[in-house]
Each structure stands twice: as C-alpha cells, then as structure tokens.
Residue, then its C-alpha position, 0 to 999 in steps of 0.5 A: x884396471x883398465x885394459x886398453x887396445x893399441x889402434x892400428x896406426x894411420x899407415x895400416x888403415x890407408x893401406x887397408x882401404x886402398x887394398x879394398x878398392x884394388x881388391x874390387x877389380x880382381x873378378x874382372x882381371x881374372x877374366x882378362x887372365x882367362x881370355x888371354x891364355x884362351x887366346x895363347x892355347x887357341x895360337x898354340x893349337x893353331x901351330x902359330x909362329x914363335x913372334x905370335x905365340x911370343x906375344x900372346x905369352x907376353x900378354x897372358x904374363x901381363x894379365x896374370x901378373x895384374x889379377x894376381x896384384x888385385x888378389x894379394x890386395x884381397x887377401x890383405x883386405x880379407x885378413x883386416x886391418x890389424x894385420x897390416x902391423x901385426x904378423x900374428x894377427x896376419x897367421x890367425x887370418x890365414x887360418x879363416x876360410x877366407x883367408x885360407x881361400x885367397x891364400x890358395x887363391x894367390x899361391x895358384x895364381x903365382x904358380x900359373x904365372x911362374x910355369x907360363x914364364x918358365x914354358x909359356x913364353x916360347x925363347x926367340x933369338x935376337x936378330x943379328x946386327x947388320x954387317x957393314 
C-alpha cells in the first residue's frame, strides 16, 4: 500500500515565497519603527505643539503598521508551506521556537501599535468653517 502525501496547492507556494521576499525587509522596518517613536518621544519631551506631535504620531502608526506587515509575512514564512491550507500544520508551528518567536514578535508589535493609536496620537479639533 502506497501512502501518498497531498502537495500544497499552487496558491500556498506563491504566497509562500512572496511572504519570504516581504519577510527580507522586516529588520530594516523596525528600524524605521524605532527612529520614529524616538522622534515622537524627543517631540513629547520637547513639549511640542499638538500639529507636531500629530504628525510624528501619524508616522510612527505608519512604520509600525509596515514593520508589523513584514513580520506577519515572517512568521508565515517561518510556519511553512503546509501551513498556508492547513490550520493544524499552522497551530504545530506556533508551538517551534521560531514560530513561537515571530508569534511574540507580532503580538508585541500589534499591541505597540494599538496603544499608540489609542494614546499616541494626540486628538485636535477640526477648524471651524468660515462664516459668511
């Protein structure tokens, strides 16, 4: 009897290697991540005004947001091909230390991202329109 192992469909291997090019630029990201909430804390510091401190909160959101795309593509990478179409094969890669690395990895990144949403980016009215 032969024992025969169903291929990964054509869908998962593009994905695949797409998620290992994104993946490639996640070092560099985070940095760009870093710079920015460097900048944000240096402005909040500094005591700048709400337009400044607006703006370096809107960036930070921006780098965060791109560095923790790169890292959800490298934990997918990291869990294999097999777990593009199969959820069991992607719960026994969580469980790798590298898996389990780029789990924690993007949980920290979501939750970096969430709070500086929800307190990092100070609130400023909208200008009145102009009376005739």
């Amino acid at each position: 009897m032969a024992f025969f192992r169903p291929r990964v469909s054509r869908e998962a291997e593009v994905r695949y290697h797409a998620d290992q090019e994104i993946s490639k630029s996640f070092p560099e990201l985070l940095g760009k991540a870093r710079e920015a909430e460097q900048t944000l804390r240096e402005l909040r510091a500094a005591n700048a005004d709400e337009i400044e401190l607006l703006a370096a909160g809107q960036a930070f959101d921006k780098a965060l947001t791109e560095a923790l795309r790169a890292a959800e593509a490298g934990q997918r990478a990291t869990f294999g091909v097999k777990a593009y179409d199969d959820r069991i094969a992607r719960r026994k890669a969580k469980a790798t230390p590298a898996g389990a690395m780029w789990t924690a990895e993007v949980n920290r990144l979501r939750t970096l991202r969430e709070e500086n949403r929800m307190w990092g980016i100070p609130r400023v009215p909208r200008p009145l329109p102009a009376t005739r």
